[in-house]
N, C-alpha and C positions, 0 to 999 in steps of 0.2 A: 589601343589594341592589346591583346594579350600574349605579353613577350614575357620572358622571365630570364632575367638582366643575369638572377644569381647564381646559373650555370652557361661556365665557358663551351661548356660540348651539348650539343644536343641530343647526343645518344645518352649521356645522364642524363636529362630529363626525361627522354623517354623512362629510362628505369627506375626514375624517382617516381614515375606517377603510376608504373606496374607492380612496385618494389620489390626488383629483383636482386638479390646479392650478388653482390660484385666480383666476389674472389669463386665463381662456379665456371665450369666450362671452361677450361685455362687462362681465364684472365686473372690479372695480377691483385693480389689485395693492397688496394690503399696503404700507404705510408708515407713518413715524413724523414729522410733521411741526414743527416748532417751534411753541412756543408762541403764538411773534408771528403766525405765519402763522396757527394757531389762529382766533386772536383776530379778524385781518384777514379769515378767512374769515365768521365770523357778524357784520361789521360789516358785509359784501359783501351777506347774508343780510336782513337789515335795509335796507339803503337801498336792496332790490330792493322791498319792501312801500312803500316810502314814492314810489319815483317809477313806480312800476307800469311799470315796461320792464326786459324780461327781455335782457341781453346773455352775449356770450362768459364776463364775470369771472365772473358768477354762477353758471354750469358750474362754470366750473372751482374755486369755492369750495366746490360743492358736493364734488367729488371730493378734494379736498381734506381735505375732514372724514372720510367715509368711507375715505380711504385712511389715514388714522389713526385706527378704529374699537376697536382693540385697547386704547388708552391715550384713546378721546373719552369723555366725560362729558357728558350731556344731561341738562339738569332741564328743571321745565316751563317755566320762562319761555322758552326754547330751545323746548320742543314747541310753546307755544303760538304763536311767531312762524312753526314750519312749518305749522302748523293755519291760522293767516293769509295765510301765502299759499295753500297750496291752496284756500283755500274763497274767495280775491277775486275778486270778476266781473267786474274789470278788467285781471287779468294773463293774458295766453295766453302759460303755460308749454310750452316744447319738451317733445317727447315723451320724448327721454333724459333729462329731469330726474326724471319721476314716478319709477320707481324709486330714485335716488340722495335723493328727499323719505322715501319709504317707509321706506327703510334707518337714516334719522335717527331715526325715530318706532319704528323697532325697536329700534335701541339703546337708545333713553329707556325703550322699557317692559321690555325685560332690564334692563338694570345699574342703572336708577334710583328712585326710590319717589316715585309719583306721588298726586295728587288726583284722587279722583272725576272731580271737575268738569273735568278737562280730561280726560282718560280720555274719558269721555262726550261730549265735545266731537269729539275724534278719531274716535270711531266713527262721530258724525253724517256728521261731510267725509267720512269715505271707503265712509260709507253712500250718500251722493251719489254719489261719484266712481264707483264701481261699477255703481249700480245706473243711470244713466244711460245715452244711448245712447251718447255720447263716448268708453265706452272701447272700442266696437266699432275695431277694426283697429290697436289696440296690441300692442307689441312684445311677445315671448314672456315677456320679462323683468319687464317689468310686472307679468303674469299671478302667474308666478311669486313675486317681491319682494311682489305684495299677498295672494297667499295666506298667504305667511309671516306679513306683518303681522298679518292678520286673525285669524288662530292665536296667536300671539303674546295678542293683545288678548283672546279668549276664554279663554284661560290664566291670567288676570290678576283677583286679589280684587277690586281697585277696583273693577271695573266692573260694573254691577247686572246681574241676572238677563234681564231684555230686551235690553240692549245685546251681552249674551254672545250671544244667541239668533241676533238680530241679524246678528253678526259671523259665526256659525258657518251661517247661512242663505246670507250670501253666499259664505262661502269652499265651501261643498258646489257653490253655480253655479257659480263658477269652475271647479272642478275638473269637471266635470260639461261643461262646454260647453268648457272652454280645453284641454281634457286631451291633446290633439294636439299643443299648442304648449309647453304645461310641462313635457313627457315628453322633447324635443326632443337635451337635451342631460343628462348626470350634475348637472351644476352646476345645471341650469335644476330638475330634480327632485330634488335635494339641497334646494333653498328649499321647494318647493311639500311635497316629504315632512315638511319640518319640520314648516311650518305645520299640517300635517295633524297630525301627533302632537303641537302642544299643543292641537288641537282636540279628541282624542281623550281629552287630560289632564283638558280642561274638565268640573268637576261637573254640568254643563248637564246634566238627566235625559232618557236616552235618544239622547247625541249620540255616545255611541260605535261603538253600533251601527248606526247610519245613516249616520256617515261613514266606518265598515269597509267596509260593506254596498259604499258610493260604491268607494273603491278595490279591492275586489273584481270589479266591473262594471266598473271603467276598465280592470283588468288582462289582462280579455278581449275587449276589445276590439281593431279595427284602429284602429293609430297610436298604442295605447296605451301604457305602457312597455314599453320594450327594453336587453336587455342584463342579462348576470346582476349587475351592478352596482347597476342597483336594484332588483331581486328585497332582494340585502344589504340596503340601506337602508331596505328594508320591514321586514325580521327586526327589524332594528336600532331602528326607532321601536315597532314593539311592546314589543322591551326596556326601551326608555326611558321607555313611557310606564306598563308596567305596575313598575317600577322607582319611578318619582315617585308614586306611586300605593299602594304598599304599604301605609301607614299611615291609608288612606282607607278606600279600597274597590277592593283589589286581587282579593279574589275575587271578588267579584260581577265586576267587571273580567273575568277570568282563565274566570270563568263565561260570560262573553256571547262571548267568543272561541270556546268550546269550541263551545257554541249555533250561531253564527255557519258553523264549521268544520262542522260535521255536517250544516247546512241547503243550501250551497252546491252546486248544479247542474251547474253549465255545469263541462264539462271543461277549458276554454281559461282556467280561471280556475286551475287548479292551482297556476301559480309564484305565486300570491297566497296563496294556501292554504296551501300549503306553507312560503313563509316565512313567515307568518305563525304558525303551527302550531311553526315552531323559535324565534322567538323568543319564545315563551309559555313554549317548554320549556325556552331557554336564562334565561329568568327565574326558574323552580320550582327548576331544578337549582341554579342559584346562588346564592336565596336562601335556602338551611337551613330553611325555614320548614314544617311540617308540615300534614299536612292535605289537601295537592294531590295525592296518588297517583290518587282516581279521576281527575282532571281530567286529569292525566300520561296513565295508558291511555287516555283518549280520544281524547288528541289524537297518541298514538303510532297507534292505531287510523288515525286519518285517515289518517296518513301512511304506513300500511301499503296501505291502499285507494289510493291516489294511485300509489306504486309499485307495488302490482299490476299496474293498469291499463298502468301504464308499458312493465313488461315481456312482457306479453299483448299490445302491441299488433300486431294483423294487418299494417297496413304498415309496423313498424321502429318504433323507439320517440324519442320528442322529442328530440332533442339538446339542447335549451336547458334544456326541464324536469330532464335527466336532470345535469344542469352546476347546475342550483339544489338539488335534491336534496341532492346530495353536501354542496356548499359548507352547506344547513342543516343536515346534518347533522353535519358537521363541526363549526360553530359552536354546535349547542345542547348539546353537553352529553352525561350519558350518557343513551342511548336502550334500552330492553327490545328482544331479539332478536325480530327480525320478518323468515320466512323470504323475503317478498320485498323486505326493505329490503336484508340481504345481498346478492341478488341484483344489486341495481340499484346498492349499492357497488362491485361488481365490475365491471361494466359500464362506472360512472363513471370507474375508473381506467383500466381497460382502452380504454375508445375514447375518451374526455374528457380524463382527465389526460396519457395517454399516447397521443396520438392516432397513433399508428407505420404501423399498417396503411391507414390514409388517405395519409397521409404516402411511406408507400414505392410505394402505387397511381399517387399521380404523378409518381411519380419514373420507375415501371419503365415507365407505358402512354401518358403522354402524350410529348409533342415536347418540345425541350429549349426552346423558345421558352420554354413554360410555366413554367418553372423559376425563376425571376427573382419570378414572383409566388407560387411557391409559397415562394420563399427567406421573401417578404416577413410571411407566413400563418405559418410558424413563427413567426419573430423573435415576431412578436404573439404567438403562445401561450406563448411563456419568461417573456413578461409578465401574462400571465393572469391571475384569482382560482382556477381549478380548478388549474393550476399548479403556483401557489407554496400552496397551500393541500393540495398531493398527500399528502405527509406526515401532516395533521390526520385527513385522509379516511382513507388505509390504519389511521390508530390505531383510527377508530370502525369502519374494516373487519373490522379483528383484532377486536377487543374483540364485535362480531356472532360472528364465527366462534366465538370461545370458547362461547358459550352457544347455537350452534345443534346440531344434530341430525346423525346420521353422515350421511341423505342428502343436507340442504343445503348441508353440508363438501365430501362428497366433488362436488357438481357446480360450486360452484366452484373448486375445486382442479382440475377438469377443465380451466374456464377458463383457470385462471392457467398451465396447464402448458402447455399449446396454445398460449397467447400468446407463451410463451419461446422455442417449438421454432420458429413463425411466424418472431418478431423475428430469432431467428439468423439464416433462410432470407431474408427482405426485407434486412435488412442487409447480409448478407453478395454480395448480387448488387447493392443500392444503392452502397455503396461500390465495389465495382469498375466500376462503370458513373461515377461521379461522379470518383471519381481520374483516372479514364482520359484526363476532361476539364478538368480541372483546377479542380474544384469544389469545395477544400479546405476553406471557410469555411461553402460550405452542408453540408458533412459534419460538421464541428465542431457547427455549431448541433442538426442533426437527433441526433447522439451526447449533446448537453445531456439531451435528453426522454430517450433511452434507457440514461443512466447511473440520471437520479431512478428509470426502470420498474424498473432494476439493483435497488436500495436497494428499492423495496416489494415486490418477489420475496423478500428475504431476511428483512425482516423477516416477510412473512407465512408464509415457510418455517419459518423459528422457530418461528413461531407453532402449526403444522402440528404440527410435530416435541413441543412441548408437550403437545396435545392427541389427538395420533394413535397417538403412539407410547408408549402404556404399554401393562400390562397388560389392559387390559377389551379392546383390539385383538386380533383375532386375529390370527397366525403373519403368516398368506401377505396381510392386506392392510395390516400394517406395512411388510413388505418390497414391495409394491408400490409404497404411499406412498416408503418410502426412496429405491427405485429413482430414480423420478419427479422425487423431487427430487432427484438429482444431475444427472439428463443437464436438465431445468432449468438448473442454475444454469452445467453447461459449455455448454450455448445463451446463456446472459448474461454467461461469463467475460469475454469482450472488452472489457465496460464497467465491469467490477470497477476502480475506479483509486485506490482507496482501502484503506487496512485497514480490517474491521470485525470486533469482536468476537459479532456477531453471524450473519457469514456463518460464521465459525473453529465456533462452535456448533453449529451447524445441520450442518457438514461434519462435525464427530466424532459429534454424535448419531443420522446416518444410515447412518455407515461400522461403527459399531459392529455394525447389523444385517444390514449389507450383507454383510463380508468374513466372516459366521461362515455363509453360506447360499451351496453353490454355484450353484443355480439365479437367484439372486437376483446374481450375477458373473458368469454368465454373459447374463443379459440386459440388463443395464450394459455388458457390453464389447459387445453385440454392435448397442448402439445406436448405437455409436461409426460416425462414416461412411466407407464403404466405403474400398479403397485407389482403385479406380478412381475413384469421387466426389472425392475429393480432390483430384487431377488434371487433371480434366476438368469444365471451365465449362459451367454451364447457362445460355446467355446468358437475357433479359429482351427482349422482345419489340421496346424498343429496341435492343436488340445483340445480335443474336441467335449471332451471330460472333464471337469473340475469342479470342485469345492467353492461354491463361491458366499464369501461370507458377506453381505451390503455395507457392513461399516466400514469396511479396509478399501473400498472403493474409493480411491479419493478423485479419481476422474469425476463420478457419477454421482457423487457427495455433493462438489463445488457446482456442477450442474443445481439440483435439486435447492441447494442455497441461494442461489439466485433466484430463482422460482418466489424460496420463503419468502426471500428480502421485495419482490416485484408484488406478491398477492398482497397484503396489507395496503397498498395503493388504490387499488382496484377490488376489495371484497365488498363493496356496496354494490357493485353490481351484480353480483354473482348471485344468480337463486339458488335457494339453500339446498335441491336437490345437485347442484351443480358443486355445490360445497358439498357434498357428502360422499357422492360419489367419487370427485377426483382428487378434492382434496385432502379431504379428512383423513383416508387410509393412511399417506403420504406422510402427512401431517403427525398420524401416532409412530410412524416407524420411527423416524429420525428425532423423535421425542426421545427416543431409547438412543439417540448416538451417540459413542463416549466421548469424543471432540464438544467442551461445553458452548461453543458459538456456533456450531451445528443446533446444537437442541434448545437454543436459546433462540435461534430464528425461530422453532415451530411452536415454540412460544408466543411470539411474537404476532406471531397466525392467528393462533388460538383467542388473541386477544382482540386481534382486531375484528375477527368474524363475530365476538360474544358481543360486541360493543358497534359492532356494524348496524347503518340504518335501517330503514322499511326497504320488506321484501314486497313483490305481487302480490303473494302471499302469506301474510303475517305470521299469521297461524304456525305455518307452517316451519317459518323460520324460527321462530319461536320456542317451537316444540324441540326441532334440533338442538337448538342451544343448550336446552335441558339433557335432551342425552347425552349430546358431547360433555358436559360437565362429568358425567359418572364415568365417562370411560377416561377424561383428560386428567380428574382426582385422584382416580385410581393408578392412571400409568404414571403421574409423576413420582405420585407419593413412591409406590415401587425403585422408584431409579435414585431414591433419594434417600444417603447423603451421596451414593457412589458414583452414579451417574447424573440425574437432574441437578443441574444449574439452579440455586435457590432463587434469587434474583429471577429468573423467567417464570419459574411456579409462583410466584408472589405475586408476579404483575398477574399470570393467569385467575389467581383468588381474587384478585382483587378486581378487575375487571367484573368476573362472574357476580361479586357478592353486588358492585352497584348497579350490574345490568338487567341483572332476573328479575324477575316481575317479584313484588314485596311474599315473605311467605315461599317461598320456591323451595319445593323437594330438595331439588339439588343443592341448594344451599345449606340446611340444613345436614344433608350428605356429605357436604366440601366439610364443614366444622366438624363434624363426630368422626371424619377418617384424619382429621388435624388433628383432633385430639388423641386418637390409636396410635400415629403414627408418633406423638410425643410422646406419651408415653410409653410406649417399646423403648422410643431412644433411651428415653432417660432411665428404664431398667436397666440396658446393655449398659449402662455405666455407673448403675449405685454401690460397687464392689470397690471401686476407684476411690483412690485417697479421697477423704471426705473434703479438707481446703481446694482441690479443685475446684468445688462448687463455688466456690468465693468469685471468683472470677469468670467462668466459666469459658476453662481453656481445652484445648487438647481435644479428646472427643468428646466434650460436653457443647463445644460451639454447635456443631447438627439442631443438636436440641434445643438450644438458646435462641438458636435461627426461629424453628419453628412457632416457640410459645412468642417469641418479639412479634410474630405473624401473626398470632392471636390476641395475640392484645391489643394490635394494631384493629384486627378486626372489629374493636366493642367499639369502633367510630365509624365504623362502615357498612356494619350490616343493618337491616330494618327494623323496626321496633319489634317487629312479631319474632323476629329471630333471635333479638339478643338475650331473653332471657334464657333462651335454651344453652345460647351461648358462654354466660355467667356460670350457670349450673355446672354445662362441663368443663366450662378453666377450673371453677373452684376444686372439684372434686380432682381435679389433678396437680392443682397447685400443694394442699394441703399433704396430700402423699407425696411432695418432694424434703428431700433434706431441710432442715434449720436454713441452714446457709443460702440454698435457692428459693427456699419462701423468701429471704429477705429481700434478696434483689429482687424477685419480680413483683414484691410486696413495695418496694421503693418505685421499681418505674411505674408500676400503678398510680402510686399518687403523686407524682410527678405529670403522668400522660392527664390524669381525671382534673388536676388543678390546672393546668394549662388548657384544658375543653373549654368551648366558649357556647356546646350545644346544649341548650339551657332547657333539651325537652332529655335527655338520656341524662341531665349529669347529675341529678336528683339521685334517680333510682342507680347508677355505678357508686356516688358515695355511701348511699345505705350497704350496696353491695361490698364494699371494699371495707369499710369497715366493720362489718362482721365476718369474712373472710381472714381477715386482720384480727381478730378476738379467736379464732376457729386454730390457726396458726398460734397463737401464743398458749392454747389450750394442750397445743403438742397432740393434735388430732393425726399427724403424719407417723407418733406410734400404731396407728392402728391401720396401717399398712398391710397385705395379705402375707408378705414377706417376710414380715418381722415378729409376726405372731408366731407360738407355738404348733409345732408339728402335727398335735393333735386336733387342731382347731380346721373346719374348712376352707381353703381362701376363698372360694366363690361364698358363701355362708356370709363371712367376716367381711370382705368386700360388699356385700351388699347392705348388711349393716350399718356398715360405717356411711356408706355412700349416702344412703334415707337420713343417717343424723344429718349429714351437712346440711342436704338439700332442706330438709323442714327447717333446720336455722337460718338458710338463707332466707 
């Protein structure tokens, strides 16, 4: 069973598994004190009994001892001198001592083995102390510290059957009338839960279910606990106490809970119910022990009825309950599918752990005054239990899914898909509202919550894809499912900032059904958002105006990139008016984006569509091709060296020059705006130290880029093209420097001797070495640049251009 041996007190464990700090709410911080001070504090303790006057030393002797709790040792002679002073009717004790007395008498009866007789003794004094009017108007701490005790003491063999009774009579009043004050704080009901679960431990007949009964009625009432913090510590003392308990009488135990769970009324009582309901279950599941299956369905039953209600309810459903919910179920274990436990999984994540669309509501409608305390509202939720416990919740989410039913899948997968397409749309108008102002850090924080909602998207896509996507699914609602979850996860691209091997999954085992259906690529691309949307800002009712510029979008950037990286899978299906239409536009804006792995996806587009198979229509796919070359030629070369990515415009050339039909305009076109574009480069830099060119460093790489793409081309393009091709390298070659005719005079016959195409490499060596005669002739004096003032350069340029060409 699950005990945890390494704490003496079970009110620390409670705090260890909420992690509360110790030293809040007046309890004492930890420490280790020396021995001698030890000693000097129980001498201080004694010769307070003997001259009956209570001063400052005695305080602090007392804290003293309890701040070295960890490593004190109390026997009875030690209890019996705390038993004498509380019970003298000549000492008036300050009120901060009672608790720091209590705390002593706690430790003696954890860590040390006691007699009867003083056992018996302790219960009398604080049979007194309690039941008197005296401790009307004591501190919350008190309350609390003598519930503990009191539990503690009924816990305990020594003590006879009456004294047990006794003990557990008064810690039930306590709880019962103090319950406003003990509830007050974690720490303050961290003691008081203790005591409760070793009172619950006690053999005492019948006291279990009357002090469940007690905290079940505290639960619902006003002032009662709060916080799903100790909803846990309720789960948690069930665990504990049915844990210690095993080898007794754990089911009759495990029995009176079920009893208990099935009798309860009042709906206000739920988060009692319900934690308490998971830690019965997180007991059975742990224990290996057989036998509890009916007890198991009954108490998943309860907790199916709890959440029903939950999500039935007419005005909106509890937030607190639906945050305890989760967190039990999360911590008990594995639970049988129950079609409204699912339900209210989803939910938990959706509004509880990922609270986004709360989040983004005030961001986009309230004033910015607000802002500041909504900064605050996050921070708190990164700290949360539903939280950091997100993770636990989607596993018992998935693991519902796997064994529910195709209707209760497919509604919340409605959920989850919704919530994607939402998160895009509030994000994407949050952050440009929040930059604008320079709200960097409350962007950072609110992007925490929506990278974790990132990560349980994917896993439960997975999950989806596992279960949706076999055979017993029919055709058209796999491929819907597939769809769905792509344009999903390009709504959550932006928060991707991790690799996972489980998003990589999920994207091959939906592409797989995607790109082999073209109805199913067509409505993937066509949920991609519009060219005008893209564009044009929808302001937020805070701003309802703005400047929106598309490239600083990076919300709507990482969307559309997804997009790039998904079509190249799937563009064989696609008919070309469907490529023209939705993609194409798409496709030349982000050509222009200055991020170069942005413009290096629509690249990548570009390529696959030119080299993409048969349309229905050939012709007509065909024909696009062609156009797209002149407008793709023209916007690269434009962005290029500044903005286009060289590397993507090369795969685009080179694609084009082997895919067009032999002879193609655009071909043709692609080379003579290669060759403008080199040489512009290479003018903007002939004023440049001339040994640049040697190497070609600095701003002469652009250009080196481009002519290495050209030369590359006299192996790629068609016979009918290449002499056009020859003509204009030559003519440009010969107008470079000395120094860059040699080098591309060298890789020439380096690239022509390594050729093995034994139909072009005739006529490249005729060509190259006459090119190579044309260059040592110092034809690049007669450049339009370098001639005299008086001479035309269009005149001189064309001259010169007709010698080459007739020698070539």
């Amino acid at each position: 069973m699950a005990k945890q041996p390494q704490y003496f007190f079970l009110e620390e464990w409670l705090r260890s598994i909420i992690d509360v700090s110790f030293n809040k709410n007046g309890s004492v911080q930890s420490s280790t004190s020396s021995a001698q001070a030890l000693i000097q504090a129980w001498a201080d303790l004694r010769d307070l009994l003997e001259c009956q006057a209570f001063h400052a030393r005695h305080l602090q002797a007392l804290k003293i001892l309890i701040g070295s709790q960890t490593a004190l040792h109390v026997a009875d002679p030690q209890a019996k001198l705390i038993i004498s002073i509380l019970s003298s009717q000549h000492l008036s004790l300050p009120q901060e001592s009672y608790p720091l007395f209590f705390r002593l008498l706690y430790i003696w009866v954890r860590k040390s083995r006691q007699t009867s007789l003083v056992v018996e003794s302790a219960i009398e004094v604080l049979s007194h102390i309690f039941s008197s009017k005296s401790c009307c108007g004591k501190s919350s701490l008190f309350f609390s510290d003598g519930i503990l005790l009191l539990g503690a003491l009924s816990f305990q063999t020594s003590a006879s059957e009456k004294s047990k009774r006794l003990c557990l009579d008064l810690l039930c009043k306590l709880l019962e009338e103090e319950y406003r004050s003990i509830f007050l704080s974690n720490e303050l009901a961290s003691s008081a839960l203790a005591g409760a679960g070793y009172a619950l431990s006690s053999p005492v007949t019948g006291n279990f279910g009357r002090i469940l009964d007690i905290l079940f009625r505290i639960w619902g009432r006003e002032g009662g606990p709060f916080g799903t913090s100790q909803g846990l510590m309720l789960l948690h003392v069930i665990e504990w106490v049915l844990s210690n308990s095993v080898n007794l009488h754990s089911v009759d135990i495990i029995e009176d809970v079920r009893e208990l769970l099935e009798n309860v009324k009042p709906a206000h009582s739920s988060v009692a119910v319900v934690m308490s309901a998971a830690g019965v279950l997180r007991t059975i599941n742990r224990s290996g022990l057989s036998g509890f299956m009916r007890i198991k369905n009954s108490i998943e039953d309860r907790l199916e009825v709890v959440a029903k209600e939950l999500v039935s309810a007419a005005k909106g459903f509890d937030h607190h309950l639906l945050h305890c919910i989760a967190l039990a179920l999360a911590r008990s274990g594995s639970v049988s599918y129950r079609p409204s436990i699912l339900t209210t999984l989803a939910l938990a994540l959706l509004t509880e752990a990922f609270p986004l669309q709360h989040v983004y509501d005030k961001i986009l409608k309230f004033p910015e005054e607000n802002w500041v305390s909504l900064h605050d509202e996050i921070k708190d939720h990164l700290s949360s239990f539903i939280f950091k416990e997100a993770g636990a919740i989607t596993a018992v989410f998935c693991n519902q899914y796997a064994h529910a039913n195709d209707d209760g899948r497919s509604l919340v997968e409605s959920l989850v898909w919704d919530y994607c397409q939402a998160v895009y749309s509030w994000h994407r108008q949050a952050t440009l509202l929040l930059m604008g102002r320079g709200y960097r850090q409350f962007i950072s924080d609110v992007e925490k919550i929506a990278e974790s909602a990132f990560l349980m998207v994917v896993v439960f896509a997975l999950g989806v894809t596992k279960h949706r996507l076999d055979t017993r699914i029919d055709r058209d609602t796999q491929l819907q499912i597939s769809v769905k979850i792509l344009i999903s996860f390009s709504c959550m691209e932006y928060f991707r900032r991790m690799r996972l091997p489980e998003y990589m999954d999920t994207i091959r085992a939906v592409i797989v059904s995607v790109q082999e259906d073209e109805l199913a690529c067509v409505t993937f691309i066509e949920s991609m958002p519009s060219y005008r949307h893209l564009i044009t800002y929808d302001g937020s009712s805070n701003q309802p105006e703005m400047e929106h510029l598309w490239s600083t979008d990076e919300v709507q950037t990482a969307r559309i990139v997804f997009y790039m990286r998904v079509i190249p899978t799937c563009v064989d299906r696609l008919r070309a008016t469907v490529f023209k239409n939705a993609v194409a536009p798409i496709m030349f804006l982000y050509m222009g984006h200055p991020n170069a792995k942005v413009a290096r996806c629509t690249h990548s587009v570009f390529v696959a569509f030119v080299t993409s198979g048969k349309d229905l229509n050939q012709d007509e796919r065909a024909l696009l091709k062609e156009q797209l070359v002149f407008y793709y030629i023209q916007r690269s070369l434009e962005g290029y060296p500044r903005i286009t990515p060289f590397d993507g415009m090369a795969s685009g050339v080179a694609a084009l020059v082997r895919n067009l039909p032999a002879g193609s305009p655009s071909i043709f076109y692609c080379i003579s705006s290669l060759i403008q574009k080199a040489t512009s480069l290479c003018k903007a830099v002939d004023d440049l130290d001339i040994d640049l060119w040697k190497n070609w460093e600095g701003e002469l790489e652009p250009p080196k880029k481009v002519l290495d793409l050209l030369l590359r081309l006299l192996s790629l393009v068609d016979i009918q093209v290449l002499p056009d091709l020859m003509k204009l390298l030559a003519q440009l070659i010969v107008r470079l420097p000395l120094n860059g005719q040699n080098v591309l005079l060298n890789q020439l016959y380096q690239q022509i001797a390594e050729s093995d195409d034994v139909i072009r490499k005739p006529a490249l060596v005729s060509w190259v070495q006459s090119l190579s005669y044309l260059c040592s002739q110092g034809t690049h004096t007669e450049r339009p640049e370098l001639v005299g003032e008086s001479a035309s350069p269009r005149i001189t340029d064309s001259i010169s251009l007709n010698s080459i060409s007739a020698r070539l």
